[in-house]
C-alpha positions as CSV (number, residue, x, y, z in Angstrom):
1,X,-6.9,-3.1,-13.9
2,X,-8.5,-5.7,-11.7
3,X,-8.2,-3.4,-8.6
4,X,-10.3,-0.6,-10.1
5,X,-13.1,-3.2,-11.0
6,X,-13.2,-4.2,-7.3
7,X,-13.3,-0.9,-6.2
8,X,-16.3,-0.3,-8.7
9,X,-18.2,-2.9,-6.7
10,X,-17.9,-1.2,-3.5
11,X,-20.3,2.1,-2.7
12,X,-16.9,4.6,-1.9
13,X,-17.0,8.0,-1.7
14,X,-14.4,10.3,-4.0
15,X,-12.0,10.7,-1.2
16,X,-11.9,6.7,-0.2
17,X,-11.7,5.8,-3.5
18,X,-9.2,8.2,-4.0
19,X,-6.9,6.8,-1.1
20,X,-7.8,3.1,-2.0
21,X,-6.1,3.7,-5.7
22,X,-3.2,5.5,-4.3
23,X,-2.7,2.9,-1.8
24,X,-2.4,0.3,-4.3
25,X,-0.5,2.4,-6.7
26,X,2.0,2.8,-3.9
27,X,2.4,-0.8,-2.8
28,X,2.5,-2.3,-6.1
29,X,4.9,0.4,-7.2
30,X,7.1,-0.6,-3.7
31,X,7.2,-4.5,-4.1
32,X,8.1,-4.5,-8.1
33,X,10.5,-2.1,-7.7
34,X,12.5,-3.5,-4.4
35,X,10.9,-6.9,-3.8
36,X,13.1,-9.0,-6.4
37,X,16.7,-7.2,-6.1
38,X,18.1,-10.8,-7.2
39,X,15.4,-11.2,-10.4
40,X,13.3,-13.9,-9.2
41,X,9.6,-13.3,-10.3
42,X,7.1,-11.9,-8.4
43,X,3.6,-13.1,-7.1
44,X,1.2,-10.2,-5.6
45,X,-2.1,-11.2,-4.9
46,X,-4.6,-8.3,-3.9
47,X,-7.7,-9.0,-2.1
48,X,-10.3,-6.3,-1.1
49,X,-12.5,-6.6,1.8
50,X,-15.2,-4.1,2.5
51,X,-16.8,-3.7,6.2
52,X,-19.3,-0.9,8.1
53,X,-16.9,1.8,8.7
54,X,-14.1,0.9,6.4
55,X,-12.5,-1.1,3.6
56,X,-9.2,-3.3,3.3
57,X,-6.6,-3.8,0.9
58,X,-4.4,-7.0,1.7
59,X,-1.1,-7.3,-0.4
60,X,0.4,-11.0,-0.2
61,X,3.8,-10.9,-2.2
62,X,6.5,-13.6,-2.2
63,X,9.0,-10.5,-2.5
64,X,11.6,-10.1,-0.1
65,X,10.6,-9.6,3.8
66,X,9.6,-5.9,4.3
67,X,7.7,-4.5,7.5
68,X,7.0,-0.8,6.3
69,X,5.7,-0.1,9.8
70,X,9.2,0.5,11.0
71,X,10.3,3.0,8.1
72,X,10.6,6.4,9.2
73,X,8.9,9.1,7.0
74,X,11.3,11.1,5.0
75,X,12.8,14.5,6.7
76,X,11.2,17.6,5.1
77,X,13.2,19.4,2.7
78,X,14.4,23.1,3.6
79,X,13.8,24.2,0.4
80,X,12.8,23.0,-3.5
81,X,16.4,23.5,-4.7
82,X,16.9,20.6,-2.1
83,X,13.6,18.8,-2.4
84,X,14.2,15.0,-3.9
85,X,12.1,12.8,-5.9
86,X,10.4,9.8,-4.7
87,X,10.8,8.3,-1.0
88,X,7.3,9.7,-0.1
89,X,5.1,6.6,-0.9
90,X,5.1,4.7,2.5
91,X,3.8,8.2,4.2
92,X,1.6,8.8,1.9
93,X,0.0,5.1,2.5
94,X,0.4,5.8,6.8
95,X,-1.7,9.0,6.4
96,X,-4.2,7.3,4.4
97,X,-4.7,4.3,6.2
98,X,-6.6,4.1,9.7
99,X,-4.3,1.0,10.2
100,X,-1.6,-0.8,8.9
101,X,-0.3,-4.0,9.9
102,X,2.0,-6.2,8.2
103,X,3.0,-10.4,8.8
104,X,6.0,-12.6,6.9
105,X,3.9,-15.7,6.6
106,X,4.8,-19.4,7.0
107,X,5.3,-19.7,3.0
108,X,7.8,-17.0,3.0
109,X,5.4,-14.0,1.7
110,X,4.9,-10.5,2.9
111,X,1.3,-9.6,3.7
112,X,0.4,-6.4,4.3
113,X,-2.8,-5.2,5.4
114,X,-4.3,-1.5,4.8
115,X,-7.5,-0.5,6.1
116,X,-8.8,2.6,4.7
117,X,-11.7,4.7,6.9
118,X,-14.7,5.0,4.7
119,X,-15.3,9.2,4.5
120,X,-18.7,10.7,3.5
């Protein structure tokens, strides 16, 4: 997986790393599953930038316009019997991330940017 090798080249520790891949997991997982409702193919292109105190993952999809700042996380359950599955992924990714911001560029793509704190 291309994302792995360009985690590899950045000195991480187990918990960055750790948030980095579920990051990426997460927002993959989110634009193939609800980015193309009407079929069309998908372009995601994934970029990885590292810096002094942190790292960032920018997402650039030609998916369908999605700010996930706006979501609200998911209301706790009361109880397993009433627990769900899924839904969780977005707040997952916002207590992760040190920021996330999010643009619908001039060619019609979402770009999302993730910056991850890097932890000792």
């Amino acid at each position: 997986m291309r994302a792995r090798h360009l985690l590899d080249t950045v000195p991480l520790s187990a918990q960055t790393r750790y948030n980095a891949e579920l990051v990426f997991e997460e927002i993959v997982a989110n634009i193939v599953g609800h980015g193309a409702p009407d079929g069309h193919a998908l372009e995601v292109r994934f970029i990885l930038e590292s810096g002094a105190d942190s790292i960032t993952l920018i997402f650039d999809d030609n998916g369908m316009p999605f700010d996930p700042r706006g979501r609200p996380d998911p209301p706790p359950q009361k109880s397993l019997d009433q627990a769900r599955v899924g839904g969780f992924g977005l707040m997952l990714v916002r207590h992760a991330a040190s920021s996330l911001d999010y643009l619908r560029t001039a060619e019609g793509h979402n770009r999302l940017i993730v910056s991850l704190p890097l932890r000792a």
